[in-house]
TORNUSE-953524 format. One record per atom (N, C-alpha, C): atom name; x, z, y; chain; residue in one letter. Coordinates in nm, 2 decimals, decimal comma, padded with zeros to 4 digits. Example, Ala and Ser with C-alpha at 12.3 -4.5 7.8 and 13.67 -1.06 7.14 Angstrom:
BEGIN
+------+--------+--------+--------+-------+------+
| name |     px |     pz |     py | chain | resn |
+------+--------+--------+--------+-------+------+
|    N |  01,32 |  00,78 | -00,57 |     A |    A |
|   CA |  01,23 |  00,78 | -00,45 |     A |    A |
|    C |  01,32 |  00,78 | -00,33 |     A |    A |
|    N |  01,28 |  00,71 | -00,22 |     A |    S |
|   CA |  01,37 |  00,71 | -00,11 |     A |    S |
|    C |  01,29 |  00,79 |  00,00 |     A |    S |
+------+--------+--------+--------+-------+------+
//
This chain:
BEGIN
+------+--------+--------+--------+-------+------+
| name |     px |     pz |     py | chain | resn |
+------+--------+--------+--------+-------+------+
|    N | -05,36 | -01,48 | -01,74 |     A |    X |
|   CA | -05,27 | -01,36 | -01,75 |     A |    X |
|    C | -05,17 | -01,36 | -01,63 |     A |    X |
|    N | -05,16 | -01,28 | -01,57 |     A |    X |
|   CA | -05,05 | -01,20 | -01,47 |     A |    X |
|    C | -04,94 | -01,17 | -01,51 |     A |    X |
|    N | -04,81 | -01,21 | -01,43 |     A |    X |
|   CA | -04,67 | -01,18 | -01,46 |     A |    X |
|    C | -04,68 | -01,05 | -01,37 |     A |    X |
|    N | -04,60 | -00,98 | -01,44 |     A |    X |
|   CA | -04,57 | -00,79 | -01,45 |     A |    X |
|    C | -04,50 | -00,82 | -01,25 |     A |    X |
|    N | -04,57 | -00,71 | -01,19 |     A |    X |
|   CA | -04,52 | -00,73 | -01,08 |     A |    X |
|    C | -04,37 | -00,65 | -01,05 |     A |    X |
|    N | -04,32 | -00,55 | -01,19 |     A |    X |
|   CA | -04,20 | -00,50 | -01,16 |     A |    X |
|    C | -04,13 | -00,53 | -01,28 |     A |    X |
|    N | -04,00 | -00,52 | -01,29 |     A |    X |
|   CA | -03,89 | -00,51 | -01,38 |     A |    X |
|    C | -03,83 | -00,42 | -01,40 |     A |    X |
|    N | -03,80 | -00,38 | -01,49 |     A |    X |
|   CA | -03,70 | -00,27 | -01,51 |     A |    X |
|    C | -03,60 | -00,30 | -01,58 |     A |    X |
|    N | -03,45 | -00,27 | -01,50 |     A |    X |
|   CA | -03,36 | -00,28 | -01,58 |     A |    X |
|    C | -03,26 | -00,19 | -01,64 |     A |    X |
|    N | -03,20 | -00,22 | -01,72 |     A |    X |
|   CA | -03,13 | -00,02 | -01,79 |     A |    X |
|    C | -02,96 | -00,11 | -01,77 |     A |    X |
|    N | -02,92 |  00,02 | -01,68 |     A |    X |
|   CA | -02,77 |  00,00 | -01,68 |     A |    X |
|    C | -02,69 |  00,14 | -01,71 |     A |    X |
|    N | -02,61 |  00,06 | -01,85 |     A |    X |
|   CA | -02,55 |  00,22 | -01,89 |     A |    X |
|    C | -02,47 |  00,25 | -01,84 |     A |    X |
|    N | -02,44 |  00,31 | -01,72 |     A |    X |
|   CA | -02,35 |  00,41 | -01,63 |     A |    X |
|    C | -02,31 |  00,54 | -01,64 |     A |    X |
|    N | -02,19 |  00,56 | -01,70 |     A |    X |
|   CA | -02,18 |  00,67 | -01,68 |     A |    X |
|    C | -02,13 |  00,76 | -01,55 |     A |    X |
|    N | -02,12 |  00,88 | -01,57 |     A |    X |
|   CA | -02,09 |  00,99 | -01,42 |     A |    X |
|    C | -01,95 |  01,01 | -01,46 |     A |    X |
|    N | -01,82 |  01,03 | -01,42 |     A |    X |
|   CA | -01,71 |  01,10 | -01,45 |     A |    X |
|    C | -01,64 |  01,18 | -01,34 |     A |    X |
|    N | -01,57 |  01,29 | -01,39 |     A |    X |
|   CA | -01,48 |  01,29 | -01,25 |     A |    X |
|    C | -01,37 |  01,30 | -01,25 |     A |    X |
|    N | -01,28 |  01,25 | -01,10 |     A |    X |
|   CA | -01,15 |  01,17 | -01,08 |     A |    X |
|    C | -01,17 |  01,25 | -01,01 |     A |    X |
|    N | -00,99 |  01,32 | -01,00 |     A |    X |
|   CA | -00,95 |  01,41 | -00,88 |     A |    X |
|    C | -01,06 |  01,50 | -00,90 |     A |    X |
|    N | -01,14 |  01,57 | -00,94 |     A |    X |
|   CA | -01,25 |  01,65 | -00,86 |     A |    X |
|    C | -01,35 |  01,59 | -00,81 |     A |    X |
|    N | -01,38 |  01,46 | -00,81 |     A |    X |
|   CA | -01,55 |  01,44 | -00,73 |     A |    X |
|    C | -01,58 |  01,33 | -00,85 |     A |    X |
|    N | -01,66 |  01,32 | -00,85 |     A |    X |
|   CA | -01,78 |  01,23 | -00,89 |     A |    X |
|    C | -01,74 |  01,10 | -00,92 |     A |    X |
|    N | -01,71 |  01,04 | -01,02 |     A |    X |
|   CA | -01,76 |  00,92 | -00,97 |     A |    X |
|    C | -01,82 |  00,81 | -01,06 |     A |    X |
|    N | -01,93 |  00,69 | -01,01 |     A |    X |
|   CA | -02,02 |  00,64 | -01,14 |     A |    X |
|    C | -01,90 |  00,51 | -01,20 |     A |    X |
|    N | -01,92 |  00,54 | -01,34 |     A |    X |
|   CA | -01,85 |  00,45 | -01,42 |     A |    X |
|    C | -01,93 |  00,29 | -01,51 |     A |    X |
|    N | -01,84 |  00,18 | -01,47 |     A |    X |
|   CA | -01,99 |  00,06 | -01,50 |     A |    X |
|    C | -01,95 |  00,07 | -01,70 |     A |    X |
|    N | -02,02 |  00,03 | -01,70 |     A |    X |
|   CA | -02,02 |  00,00 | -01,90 |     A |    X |
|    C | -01,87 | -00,08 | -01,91 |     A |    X |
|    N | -01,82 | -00,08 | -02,00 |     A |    X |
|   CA | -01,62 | -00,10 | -02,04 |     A |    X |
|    C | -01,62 | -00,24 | -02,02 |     A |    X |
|    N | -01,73 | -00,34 | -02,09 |     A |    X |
|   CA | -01,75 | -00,47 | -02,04 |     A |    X |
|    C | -01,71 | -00,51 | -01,93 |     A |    X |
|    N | -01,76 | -00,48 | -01,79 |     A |    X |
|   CA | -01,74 | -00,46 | -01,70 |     A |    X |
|    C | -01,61 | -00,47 | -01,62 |     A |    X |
|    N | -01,60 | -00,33 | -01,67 |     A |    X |
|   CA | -01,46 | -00,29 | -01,56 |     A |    X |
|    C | -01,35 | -00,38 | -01,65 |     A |    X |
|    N | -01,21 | -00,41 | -01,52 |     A |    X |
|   CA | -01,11 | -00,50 | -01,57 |     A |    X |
|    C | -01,04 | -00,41 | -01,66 |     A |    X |
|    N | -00,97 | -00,49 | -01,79 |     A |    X |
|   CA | -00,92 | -00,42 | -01,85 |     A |    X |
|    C | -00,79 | -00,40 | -01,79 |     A |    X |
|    N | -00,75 | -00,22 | -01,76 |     A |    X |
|   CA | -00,57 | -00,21 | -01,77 |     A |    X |
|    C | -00,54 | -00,17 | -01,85 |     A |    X |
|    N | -00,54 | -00,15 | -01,97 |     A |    X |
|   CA | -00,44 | -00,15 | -02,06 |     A |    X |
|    C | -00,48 |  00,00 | -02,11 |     A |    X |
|    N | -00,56 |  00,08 | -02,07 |     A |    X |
|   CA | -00,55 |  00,21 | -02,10 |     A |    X |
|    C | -00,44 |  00,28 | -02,01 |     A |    X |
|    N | -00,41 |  00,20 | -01,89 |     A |    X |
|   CA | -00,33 |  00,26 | -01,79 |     A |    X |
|    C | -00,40 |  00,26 | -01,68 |     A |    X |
|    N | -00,40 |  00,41 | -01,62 |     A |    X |
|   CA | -00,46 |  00,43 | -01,54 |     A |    X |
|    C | -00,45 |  00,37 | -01,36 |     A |    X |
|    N | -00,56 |  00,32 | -01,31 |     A |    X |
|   CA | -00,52 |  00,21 | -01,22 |     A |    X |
|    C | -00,42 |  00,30 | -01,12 |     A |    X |
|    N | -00,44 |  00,44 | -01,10 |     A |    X |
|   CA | -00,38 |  00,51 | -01,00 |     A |    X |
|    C | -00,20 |  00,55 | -01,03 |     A |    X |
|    N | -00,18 |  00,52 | -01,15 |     A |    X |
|   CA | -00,03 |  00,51 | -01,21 |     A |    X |
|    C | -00,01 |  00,41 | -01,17 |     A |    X |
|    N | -00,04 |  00,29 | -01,18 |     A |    X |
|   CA |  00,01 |  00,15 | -01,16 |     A |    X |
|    C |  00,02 |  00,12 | -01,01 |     A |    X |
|    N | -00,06 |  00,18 | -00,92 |     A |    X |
|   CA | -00,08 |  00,21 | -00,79 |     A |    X |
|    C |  00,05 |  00,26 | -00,70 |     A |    X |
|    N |  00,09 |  00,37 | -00,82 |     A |    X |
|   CA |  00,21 |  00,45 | -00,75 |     A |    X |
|    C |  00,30 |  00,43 | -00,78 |     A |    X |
|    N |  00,31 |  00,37 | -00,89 |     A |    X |
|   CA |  00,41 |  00,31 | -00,89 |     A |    X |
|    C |  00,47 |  00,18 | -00,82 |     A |    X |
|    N |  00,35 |  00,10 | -00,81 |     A |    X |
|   CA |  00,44 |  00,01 | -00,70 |     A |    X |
|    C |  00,45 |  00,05 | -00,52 |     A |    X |
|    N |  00,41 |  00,13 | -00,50 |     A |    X |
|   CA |  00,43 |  00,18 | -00,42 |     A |    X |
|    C |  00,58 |  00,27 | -00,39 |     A |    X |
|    N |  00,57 |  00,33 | -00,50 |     A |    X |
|   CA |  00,76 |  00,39 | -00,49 |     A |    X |
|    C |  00,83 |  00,24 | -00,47 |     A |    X |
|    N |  00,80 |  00,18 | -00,57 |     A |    X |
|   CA |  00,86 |  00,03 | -00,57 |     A |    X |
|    C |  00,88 |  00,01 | -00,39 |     A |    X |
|    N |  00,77 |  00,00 | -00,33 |     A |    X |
|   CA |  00,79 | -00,05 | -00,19 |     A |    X |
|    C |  00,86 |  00,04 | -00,11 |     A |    X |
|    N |  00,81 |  00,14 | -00,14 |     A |    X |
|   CA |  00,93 |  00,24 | -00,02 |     A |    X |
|    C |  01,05 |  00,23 | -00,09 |     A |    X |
|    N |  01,09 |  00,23 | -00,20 |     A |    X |
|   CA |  01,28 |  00,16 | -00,23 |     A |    X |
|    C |  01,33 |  00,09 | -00,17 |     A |    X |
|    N |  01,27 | -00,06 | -00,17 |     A |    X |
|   CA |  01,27 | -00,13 | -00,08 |     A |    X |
|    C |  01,29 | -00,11 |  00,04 |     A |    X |
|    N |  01,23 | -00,04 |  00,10 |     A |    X |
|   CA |  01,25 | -00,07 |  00,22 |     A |    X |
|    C |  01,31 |  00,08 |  00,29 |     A |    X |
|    N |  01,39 |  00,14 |  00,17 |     A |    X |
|   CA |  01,50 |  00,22 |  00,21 |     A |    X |
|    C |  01,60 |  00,12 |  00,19 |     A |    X |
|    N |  01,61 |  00,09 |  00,11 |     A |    X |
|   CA |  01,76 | -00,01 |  00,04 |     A |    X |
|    C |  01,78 | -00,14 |  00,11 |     A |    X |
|    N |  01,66 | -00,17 |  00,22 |     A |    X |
|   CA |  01,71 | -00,28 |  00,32 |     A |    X |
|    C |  01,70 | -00,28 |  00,41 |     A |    X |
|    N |  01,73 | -00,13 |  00,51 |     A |    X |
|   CA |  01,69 | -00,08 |  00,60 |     A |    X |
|    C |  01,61 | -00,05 |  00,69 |     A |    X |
|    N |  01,49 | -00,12 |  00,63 |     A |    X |
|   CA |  01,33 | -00,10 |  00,69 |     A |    X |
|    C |  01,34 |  00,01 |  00,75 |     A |    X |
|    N |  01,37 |  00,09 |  00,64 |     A |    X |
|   CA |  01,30 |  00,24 |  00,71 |     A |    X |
|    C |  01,45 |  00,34 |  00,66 |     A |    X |
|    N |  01,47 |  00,40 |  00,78 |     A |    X |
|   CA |  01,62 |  00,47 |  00,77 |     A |    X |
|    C |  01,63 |  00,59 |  00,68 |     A |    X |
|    N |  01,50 |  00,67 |  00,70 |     A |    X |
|   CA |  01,47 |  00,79 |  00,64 |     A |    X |
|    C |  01,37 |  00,77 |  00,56 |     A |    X |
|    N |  01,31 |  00,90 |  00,48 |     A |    X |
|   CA |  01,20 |  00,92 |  00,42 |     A |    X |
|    C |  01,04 |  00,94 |  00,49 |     A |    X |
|    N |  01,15 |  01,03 |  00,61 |     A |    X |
|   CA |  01,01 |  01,13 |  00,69 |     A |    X |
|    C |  00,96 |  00,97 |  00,79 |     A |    X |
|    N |  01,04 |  00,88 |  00,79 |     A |    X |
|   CA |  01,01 |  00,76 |  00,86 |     A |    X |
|    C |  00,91 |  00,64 |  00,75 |     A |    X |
|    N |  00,90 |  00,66 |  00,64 |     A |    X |
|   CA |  00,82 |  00,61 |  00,49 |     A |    X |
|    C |  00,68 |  00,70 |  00,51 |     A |    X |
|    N |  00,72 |  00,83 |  00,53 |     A |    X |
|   CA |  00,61 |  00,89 |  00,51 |     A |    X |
|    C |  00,50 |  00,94 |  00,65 |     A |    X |
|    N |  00,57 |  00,87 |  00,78 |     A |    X |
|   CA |  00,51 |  00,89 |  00,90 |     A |    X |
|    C |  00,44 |  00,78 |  00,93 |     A |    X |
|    N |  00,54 |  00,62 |  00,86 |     A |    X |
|   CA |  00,42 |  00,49 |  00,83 |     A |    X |
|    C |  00,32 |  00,53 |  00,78 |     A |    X |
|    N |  00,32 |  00,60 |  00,63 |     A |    X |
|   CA |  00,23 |  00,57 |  00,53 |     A |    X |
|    C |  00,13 |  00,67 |  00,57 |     A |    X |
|    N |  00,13 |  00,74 |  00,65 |     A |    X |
|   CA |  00,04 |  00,85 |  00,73 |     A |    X |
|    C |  00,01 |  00,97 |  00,55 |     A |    X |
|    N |  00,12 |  01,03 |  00,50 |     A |    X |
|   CA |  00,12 |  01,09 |  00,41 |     A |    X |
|    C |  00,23 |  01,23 |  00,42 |     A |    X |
|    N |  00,30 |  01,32 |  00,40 |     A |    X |
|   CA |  00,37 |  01,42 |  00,41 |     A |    X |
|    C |  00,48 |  01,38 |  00,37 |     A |    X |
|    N |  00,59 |  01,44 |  00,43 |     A |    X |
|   CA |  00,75 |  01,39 |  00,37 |     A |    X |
|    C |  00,74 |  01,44 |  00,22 |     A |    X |
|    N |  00,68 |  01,54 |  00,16 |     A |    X |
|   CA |  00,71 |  01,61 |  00,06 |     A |    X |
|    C |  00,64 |  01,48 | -00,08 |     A |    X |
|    N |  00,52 |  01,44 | -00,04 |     A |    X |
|   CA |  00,48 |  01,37 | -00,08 |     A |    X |
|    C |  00,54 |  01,23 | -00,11 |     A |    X |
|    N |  00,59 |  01,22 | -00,03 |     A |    X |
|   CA |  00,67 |  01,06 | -00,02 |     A |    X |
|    C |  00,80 |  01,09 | -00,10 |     A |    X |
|    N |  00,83 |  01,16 | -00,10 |     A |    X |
|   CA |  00,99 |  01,23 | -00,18 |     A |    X |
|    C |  00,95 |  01,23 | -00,31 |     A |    X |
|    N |  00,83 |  01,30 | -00,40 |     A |    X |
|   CA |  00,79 |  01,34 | -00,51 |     A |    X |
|    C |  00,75 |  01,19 | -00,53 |     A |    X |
|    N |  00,66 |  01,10 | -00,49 |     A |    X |
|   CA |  00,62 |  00,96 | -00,53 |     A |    X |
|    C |  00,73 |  00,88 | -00,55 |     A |    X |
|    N |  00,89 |  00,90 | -00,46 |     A |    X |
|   CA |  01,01 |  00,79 | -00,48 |     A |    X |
|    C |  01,02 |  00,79 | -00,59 |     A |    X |
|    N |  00,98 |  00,91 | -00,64 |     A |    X |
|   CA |  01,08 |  00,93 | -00,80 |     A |    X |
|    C |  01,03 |  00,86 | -00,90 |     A |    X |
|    N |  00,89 |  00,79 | -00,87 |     A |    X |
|   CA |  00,85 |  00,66 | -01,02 |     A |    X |
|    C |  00,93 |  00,56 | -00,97 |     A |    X |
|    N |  01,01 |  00,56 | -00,87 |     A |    X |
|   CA |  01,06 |  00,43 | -00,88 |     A |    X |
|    C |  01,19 |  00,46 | -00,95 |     A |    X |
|    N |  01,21 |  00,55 | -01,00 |     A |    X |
|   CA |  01,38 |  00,62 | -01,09 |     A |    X |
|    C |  01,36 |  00,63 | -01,25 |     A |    X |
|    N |  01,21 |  00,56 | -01,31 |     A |    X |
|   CA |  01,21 |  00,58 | -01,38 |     A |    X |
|    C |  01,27 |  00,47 | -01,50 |     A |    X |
|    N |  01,34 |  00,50 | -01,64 |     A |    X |
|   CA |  01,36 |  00,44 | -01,73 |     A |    X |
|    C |  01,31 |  00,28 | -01,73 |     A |    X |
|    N |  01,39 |  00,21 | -01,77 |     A |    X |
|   CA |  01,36 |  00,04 | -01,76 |     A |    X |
|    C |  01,27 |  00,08 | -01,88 |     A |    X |
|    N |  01,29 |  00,18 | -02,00 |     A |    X |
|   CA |  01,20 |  00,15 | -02,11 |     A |    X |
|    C |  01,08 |  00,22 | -02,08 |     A |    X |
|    N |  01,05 |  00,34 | -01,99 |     A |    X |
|   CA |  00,92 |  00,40 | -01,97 |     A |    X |
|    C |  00,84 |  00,28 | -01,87 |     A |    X |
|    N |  00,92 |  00,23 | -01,76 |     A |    X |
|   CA |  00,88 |  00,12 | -01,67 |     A |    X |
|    C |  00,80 |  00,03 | -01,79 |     A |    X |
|    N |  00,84 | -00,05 | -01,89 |     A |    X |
|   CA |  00,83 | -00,13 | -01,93 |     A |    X |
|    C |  00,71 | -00,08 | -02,05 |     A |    X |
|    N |  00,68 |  00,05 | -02,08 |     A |    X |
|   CA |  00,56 |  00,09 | -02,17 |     A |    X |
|    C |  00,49 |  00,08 | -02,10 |     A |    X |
|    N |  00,51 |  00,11 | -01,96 |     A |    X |
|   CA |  00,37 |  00,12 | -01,86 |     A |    X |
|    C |  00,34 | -00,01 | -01,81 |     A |    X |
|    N |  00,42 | -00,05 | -01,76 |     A |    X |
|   CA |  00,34 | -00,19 | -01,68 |     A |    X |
|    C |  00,34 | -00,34 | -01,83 |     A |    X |
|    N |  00,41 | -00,33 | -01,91 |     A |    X |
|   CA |  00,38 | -00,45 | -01,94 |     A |    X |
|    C |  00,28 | -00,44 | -02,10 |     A |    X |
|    N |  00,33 | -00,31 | -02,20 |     A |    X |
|   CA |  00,30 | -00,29 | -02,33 |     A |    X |
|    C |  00,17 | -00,21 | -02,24 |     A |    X |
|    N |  00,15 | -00,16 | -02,15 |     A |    X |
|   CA |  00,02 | -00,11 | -02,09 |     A |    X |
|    C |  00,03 |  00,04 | -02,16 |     A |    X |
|    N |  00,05 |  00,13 | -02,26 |     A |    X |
|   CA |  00,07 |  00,22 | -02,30 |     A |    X |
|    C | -00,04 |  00,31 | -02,18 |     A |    X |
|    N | -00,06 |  00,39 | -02,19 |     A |    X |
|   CA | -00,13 |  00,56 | -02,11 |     A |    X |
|    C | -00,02 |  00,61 | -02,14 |     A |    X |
|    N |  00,01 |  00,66 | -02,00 |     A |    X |
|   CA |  00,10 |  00,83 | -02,01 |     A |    X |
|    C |  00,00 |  00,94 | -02,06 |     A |    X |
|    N |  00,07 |  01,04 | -02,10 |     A |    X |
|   CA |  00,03 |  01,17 | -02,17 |     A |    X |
|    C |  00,03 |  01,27 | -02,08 |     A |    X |
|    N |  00,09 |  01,27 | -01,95 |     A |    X |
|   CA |  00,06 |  01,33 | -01,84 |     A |    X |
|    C |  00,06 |  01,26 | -01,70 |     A |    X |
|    N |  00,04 |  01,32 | -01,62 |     A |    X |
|   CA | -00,05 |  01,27 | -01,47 |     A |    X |
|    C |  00,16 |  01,25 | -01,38 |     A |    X |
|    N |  00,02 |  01,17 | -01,31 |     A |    X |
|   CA |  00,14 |  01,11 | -01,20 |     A |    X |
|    C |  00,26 |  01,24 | -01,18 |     A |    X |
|    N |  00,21 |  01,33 | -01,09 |     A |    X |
|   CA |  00,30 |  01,45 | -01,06 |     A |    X |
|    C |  00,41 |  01,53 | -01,15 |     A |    X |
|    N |  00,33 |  01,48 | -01,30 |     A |    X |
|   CA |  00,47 |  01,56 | -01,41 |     A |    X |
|    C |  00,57 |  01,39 | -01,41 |     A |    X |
|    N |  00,49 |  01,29 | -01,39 |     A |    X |
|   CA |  00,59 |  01,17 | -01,47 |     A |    X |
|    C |  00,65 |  01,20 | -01,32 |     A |    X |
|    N |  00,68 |  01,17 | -01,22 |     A |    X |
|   CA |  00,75 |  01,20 | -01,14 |     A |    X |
|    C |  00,90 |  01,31 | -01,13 |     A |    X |
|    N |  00,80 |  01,43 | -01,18 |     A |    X |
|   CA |  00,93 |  01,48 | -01,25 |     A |    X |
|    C |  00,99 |  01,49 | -01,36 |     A |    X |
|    N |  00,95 |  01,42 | -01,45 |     A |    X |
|   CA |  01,01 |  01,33 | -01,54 |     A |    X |
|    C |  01,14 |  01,22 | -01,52 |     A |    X |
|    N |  01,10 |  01,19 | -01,43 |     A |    X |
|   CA |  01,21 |  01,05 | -01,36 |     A |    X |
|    C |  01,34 |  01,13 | -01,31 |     A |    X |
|    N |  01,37 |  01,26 | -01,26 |     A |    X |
|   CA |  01,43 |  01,35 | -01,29 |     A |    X |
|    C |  01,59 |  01,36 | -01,43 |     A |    X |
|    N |  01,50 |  01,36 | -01,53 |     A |    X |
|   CA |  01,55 |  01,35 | -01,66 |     A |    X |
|    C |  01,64 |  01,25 | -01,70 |     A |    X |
|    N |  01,72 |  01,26 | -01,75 |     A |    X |
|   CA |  01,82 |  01,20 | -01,84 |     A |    X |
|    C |  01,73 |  01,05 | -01,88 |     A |    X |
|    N |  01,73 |  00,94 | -01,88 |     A |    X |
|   CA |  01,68 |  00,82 | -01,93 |     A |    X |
|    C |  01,62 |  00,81 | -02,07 |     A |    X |
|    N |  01,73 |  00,86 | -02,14 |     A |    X |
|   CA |  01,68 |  00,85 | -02,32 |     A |    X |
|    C |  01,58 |  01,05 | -02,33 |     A |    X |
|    N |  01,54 |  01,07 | -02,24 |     A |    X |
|   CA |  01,46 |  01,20 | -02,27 |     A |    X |
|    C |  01,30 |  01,15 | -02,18 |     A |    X |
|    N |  01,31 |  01,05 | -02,14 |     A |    X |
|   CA |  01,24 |  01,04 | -02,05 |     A |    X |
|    C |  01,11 |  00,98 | -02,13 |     A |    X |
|    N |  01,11 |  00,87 | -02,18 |     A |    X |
|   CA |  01,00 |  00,80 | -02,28 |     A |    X |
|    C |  00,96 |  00,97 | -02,32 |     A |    X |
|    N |  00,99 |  01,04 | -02,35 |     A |    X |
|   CA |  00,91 |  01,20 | -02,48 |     A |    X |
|    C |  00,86 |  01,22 | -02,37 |     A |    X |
|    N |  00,92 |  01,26 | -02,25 |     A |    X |
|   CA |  00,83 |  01,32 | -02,14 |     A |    X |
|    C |  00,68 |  01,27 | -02,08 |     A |    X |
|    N |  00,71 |  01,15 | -02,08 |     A |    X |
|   CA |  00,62 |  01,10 | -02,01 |     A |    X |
|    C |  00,50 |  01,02 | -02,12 |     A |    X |
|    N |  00,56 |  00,99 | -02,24 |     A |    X |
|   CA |  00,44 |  00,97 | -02,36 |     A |    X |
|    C |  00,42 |  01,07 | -02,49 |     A |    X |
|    N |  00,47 |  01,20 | -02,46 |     A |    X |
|   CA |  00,47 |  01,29 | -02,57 |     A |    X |
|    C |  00,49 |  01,25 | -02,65 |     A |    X |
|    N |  00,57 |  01,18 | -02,73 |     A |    X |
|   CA |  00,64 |  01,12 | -02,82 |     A |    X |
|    C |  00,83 |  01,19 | -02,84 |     A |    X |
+------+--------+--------+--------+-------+------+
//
């Protein structure tokens, strides 16, 4: 008897879409676990984190000088500083209790806006 000259293997992938395009998803196995926080929150926010920094130690004098490095729009770099203004208690649902926000980067941004003790309801509908 003859071993089978082909194999087939079944990988359950799914399709989703992020931003508007496409994109294939591996089985939950797989991908690292964040917490049910989305990697692109965690992203932006340490990034506000870095451009703080490096307003508050004179790296970079201005914003439009943050946002001419980062090859991104001043308007954009202005609306992203503001995860770095958020609540030590919203900070700490997201990065350590891992929590999901209830809305997308651009409302928690202006969320960070808000009063501190209104801010957790904003940004986890709670």
């Amino acid at each position: 008897m003859t071993a089978p000259t082909t194999m087939r293997v079944f990988i359950p992938l799914t399709i989703r879409k992020r931003n508007g395009r496409p994109k294939i998803v591996p089985p939950a196995d797989v991908v690292p676990d964040t917490g049910g926080v989305d990697p692109h929150v965690l992203k932006a926010i340490a990034k506000a984190w870095s451009w703080r920094r490096k307003l508050e130690s004179g790296a970079a004098a201005t914003l439009a000088d943050i946002a001419t490095g980062e090859d991104v729009t001043p308007a954009y770099a202005g609306r992203m500083l503001k995860l770095a203004y958020l609540a030590p208690a919203v900070l700490e649902k997201l990065l350590v209790a891992r929590v999901p926000p209830a809305v997308s980067v651009k409302e928690m941004a202006a969320a960070a806006e808000l009063p501190w003790v209104e801010q957790s309801g904003a940004v986890f509908g709670g």
